[in-house]
C-alpha positions in Angstrom: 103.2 101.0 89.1 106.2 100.1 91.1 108.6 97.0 89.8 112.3 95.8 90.2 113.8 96.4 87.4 116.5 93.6 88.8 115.1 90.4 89.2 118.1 88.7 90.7 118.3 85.8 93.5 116.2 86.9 96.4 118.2 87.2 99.6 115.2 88.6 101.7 115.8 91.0 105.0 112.9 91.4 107.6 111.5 94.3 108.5 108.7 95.3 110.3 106.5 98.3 109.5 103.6 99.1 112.2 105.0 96.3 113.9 103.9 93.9 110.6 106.6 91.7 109.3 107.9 93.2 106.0 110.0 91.7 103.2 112.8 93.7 101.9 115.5 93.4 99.6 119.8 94.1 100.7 120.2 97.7 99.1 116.4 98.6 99.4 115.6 102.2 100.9 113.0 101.9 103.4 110.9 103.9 101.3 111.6 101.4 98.3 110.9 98.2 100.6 107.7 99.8 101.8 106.5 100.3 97.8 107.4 97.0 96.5 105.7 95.4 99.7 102.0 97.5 98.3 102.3 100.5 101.3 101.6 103.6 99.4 101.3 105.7 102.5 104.3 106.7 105.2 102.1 109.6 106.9 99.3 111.7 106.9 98.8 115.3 107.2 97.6 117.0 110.1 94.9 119.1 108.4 93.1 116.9 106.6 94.5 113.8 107.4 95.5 112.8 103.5 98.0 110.1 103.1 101.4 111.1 101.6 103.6 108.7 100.5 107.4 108.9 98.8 107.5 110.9 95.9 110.4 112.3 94.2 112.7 109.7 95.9 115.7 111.4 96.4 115.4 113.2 99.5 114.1 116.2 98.0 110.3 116.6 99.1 109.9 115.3 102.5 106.7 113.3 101.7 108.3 110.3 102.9 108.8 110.7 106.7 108.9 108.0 108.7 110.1 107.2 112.7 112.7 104.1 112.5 114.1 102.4 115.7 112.0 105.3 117.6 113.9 108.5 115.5 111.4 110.5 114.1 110.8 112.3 111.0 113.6 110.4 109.1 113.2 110.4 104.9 112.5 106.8 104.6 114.0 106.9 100.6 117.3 108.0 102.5 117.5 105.0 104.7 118.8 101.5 103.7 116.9 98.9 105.3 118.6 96.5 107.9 117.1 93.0 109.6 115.0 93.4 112.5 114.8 97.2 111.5 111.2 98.9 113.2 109.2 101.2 111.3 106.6 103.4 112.2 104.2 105.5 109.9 103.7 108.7 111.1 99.9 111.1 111.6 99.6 114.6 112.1 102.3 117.3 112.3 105.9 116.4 112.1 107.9 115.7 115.2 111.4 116.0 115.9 113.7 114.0 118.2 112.5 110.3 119.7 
């Protein structure tokens, strides 16, 4: 469901999501890196524990939230990835500050 639509040279960044080693592309959102790498799922809810995953993209729904570098509740599709950068997937309720 989810392609490049630029195949250009790969210049790979690591990233590490759950503390797994992730490839990512220069310019990638974190949200974007974690699709093309086959991770559907950022969170889950804190009812019923359904995962919920990026979905409009632009910053829009909150689906997508995320805790990088230890700051929570960050909109992964609004964060460009970096080397070395840590990402967590989040359960439950959301949470605010580190």
């Amino acid at each position: 469901m989810f392609r490049r639509l630029n195949k250009g040279p790969e210049r790979l960044l690591t990233i590490f999501v759950d503390g797994a080693p992730t490839s990512a592309r220069p310019g990638d959102s974190v949200a974007a890196a974690m699709l093309a790498s086959g991770r559907i799922g950022c969170r889950t809810t804190a009812v019923s524990g359904a995962v919920r995953g990026p979905f409009c993209l632009m910053g829009v729904c909150f689906e997508c939230l995320v805790t990088i570098e230890g700051v929570a509740s960050l909109q992964a599709c609004m964060i460009p990835v970096r080397e070395g950068m840590r990402i967590e997937t989040k359960c439950g309720n959301r949470t605010f500050g580190t």
